[in-house]
C-alpha positions in Angstrom: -10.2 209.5 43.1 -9.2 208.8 46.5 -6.2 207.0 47.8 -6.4 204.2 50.7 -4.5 202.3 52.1 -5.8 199.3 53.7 -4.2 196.0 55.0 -1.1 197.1 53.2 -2.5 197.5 50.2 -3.0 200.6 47.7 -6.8 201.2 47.3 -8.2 203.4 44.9 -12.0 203.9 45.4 -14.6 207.0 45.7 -17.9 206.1 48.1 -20.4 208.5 47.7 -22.2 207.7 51.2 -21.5 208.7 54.7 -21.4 205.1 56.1 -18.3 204.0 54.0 -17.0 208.0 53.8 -16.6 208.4 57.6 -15.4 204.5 58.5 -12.2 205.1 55.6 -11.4 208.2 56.3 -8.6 206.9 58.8 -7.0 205.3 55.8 -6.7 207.5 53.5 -3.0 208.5 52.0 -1.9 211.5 52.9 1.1 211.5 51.0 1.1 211.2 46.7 1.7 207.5 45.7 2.6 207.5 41.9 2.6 203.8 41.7 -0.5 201.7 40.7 -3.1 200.9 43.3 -3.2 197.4 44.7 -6.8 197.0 44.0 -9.4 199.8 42.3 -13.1 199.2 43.4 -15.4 200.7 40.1 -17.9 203.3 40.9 -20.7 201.4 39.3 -24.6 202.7 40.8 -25.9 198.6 38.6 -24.9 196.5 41.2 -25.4 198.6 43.9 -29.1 199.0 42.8 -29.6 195.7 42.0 -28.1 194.0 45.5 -30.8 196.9 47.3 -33.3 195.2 44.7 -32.8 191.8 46.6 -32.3 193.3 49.3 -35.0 196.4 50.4 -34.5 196.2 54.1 -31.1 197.0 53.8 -30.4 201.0 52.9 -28.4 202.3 49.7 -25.2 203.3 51.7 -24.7 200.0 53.6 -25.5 198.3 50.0 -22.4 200.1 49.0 -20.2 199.8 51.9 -20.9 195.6 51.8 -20.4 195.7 48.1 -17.5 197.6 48.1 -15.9 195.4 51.1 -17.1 192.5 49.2 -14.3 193.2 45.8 -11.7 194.4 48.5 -11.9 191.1 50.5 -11.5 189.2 46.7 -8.6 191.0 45.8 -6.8 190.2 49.1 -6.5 186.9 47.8 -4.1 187.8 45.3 -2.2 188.9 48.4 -2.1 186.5 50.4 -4.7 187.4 52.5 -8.3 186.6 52.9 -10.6 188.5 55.8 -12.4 186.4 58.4 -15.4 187.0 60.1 -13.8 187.2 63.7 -13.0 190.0 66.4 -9.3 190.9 66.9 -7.7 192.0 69.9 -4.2 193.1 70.4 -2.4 192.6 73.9 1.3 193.4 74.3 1.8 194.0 70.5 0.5 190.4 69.8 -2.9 189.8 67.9 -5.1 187.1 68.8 -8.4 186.7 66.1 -11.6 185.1 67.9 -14.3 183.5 64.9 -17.3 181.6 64.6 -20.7 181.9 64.0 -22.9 185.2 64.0 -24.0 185.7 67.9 -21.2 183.4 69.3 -20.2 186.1 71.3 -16.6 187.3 69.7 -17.5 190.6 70.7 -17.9 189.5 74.1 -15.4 187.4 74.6 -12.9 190.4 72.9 -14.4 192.6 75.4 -13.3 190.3 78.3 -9.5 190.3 77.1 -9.8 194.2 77.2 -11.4 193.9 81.1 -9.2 191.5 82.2 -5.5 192.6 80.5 -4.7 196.3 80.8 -3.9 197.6 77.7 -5.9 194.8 75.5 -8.1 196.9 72.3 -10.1 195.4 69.6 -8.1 196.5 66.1 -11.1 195.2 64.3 -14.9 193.4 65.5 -15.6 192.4 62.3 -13.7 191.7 59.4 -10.0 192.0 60.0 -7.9 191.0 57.4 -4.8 188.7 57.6 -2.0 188.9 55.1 1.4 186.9 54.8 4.2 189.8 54.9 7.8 189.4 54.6 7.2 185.9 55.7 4.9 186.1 59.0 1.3 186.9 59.1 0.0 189.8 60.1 -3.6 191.5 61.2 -5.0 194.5 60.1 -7.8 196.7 61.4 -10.2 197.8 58.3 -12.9 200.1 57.7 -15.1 197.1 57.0 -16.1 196.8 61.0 -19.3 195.9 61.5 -22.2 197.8 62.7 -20.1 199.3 65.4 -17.4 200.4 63.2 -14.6 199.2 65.8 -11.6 199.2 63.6 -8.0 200.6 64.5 -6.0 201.5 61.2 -2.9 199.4 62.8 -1.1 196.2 62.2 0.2 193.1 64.4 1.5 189.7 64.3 -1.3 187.1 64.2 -0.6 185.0 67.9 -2.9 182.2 67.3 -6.4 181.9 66.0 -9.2 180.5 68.0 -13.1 179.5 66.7 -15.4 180.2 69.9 -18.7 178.4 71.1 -20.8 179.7 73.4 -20.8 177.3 76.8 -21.0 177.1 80.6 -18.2 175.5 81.0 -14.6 176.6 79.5 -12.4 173.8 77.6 -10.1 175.1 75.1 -8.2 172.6 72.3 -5.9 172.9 69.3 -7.5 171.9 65.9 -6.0 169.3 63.3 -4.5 171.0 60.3 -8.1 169.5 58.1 -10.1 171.1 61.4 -8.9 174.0 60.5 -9.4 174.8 57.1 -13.4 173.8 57.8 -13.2 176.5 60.7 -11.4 178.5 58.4 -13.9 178.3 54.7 -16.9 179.0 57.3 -16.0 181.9 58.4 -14.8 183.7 55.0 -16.3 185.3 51.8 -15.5 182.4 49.2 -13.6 183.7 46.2 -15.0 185.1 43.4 -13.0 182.6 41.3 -11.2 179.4 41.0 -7.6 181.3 40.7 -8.5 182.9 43.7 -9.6 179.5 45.5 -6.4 178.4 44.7 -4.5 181.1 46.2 -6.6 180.8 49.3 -6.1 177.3 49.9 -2.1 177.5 49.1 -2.5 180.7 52.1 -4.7 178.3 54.5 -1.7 175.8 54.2 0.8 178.6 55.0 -1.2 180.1 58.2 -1.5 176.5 59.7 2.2 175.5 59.1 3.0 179.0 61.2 0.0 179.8 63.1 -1.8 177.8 65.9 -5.1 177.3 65.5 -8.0 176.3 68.9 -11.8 175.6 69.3 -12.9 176.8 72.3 -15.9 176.1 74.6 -16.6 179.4 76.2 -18.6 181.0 79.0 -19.0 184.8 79.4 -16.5 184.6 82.6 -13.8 186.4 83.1 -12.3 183.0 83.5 -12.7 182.3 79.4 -10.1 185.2 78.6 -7.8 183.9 80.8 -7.9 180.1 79.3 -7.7 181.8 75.9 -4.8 183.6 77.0 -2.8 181.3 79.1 -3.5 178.5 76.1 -2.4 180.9 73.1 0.0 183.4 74.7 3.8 183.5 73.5 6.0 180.9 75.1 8.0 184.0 77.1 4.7 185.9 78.4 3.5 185.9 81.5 0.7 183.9 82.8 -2.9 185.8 83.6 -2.5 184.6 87.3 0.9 186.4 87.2 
């Protein structure tokens, strides 16, 4: 079976389709690990089949790539981590993680950090996943990207979060620590279990303590990526008028 690593984590797991083949390949471990994998996703065709049962419009490949993404996002809350629906983009080896609802614009408001910053990339536009490591939290691109499959097999500290709403107007604010954690449980796959709830919430209470988190009114200006940025950047970075 092949060897991933993803998010830090040892994965052991053997797609059979193109769509989740291709997308991993990036993570796969070149180098022999001996130790036990971090998390082993079963080659089973029964739930496969039976989520393409509910689901008809959707084909057997991308059944397996959401099912299989589905058990990895679980087991990253026995790491403290979760994945959140949300586009990350790294500028100046910082990353900043825009959320919110489907058709928000996340991808578009990512894309204006990369027109407006020189240097700015998405490292995921989909599903990123956010761990605590060695005491900070970090972001890490994944195969599970989306329907455009932008994902960069890297890792940076998490800047600040920020949950997006699409309007003409720009007005950015920082959330209350119970603010949050609603932002926070909309935008994730709920654990498969109450252990795992558990260890979710006890991560949510770490990120706020260490991470700022905003709401943000946005328009599609070039003018939202530099509110974002002036509002979240580190204390010692420049400004965007700069």
């Amino acid at each position: 079976m092949p060897r991933y690593e993803i998010a830090g984590l040892i994965v052991d797991m053997e797609p059979k389709n193109e769509l989740l083949i291709q997308r991993a390949e990036p993570y796969i471990v070149q180098s022999k690990i001996d130790s036990p994998a971090d998390c082993v996703i079963p080659r089973h065709r029964d739930p496969i089949t039976a989520y393409k049962q509910k689901h008809p419009d959707v084909t057997y490949e991308e059944c397996e790539y959401l099912l299989y993404g589905a058990y990895f996002h679980n087991t990253l809350y026995d790491y403290a981590g979760f994945a959140l629906h949300a586009a990350a983009v790294v500028y100046q080896g910082r990353a900043y993680v825009f959320s919110g609802r489907s058709g928000v614009g996340k991808s578009t408001h990512a894309s204006l950090w990369k027109d407006r910053f020189p240097g700015a990339f998405i490292l995921n536009d989909d599903k990123p996943a956010i761990r605590k490591v060695q005491g900070g939290f970090m972001v890490f691109g994944t195969p599970f990207s989306g329907k455009f499959a932008i994902n960069v097999n890297e890792a940076y500290p998490l800047q600040a979060i920020c949950f997006l709403e699409q309007r003409e107007a720009n007005h950015i604010e920082k959330l209350t620590e119970s603010q949050s954690v609603v932002q926070l449980l909309e935008q994730i796959q709920k654990p498969n279990n109450p252990q795992r709830g558990m260890k979710m919430m006890d991560t949510f209470q770490q990120l706020i303590e260490r991470v700022s988190i905003y709401h943000m009114q946005c328009s599609k200006h070039i003018s939202a990526a530099e509110l974002s940025y002036d509002t979240m950047r580190p204390a010692d970075a420049l400004s965007s008028k700069n």
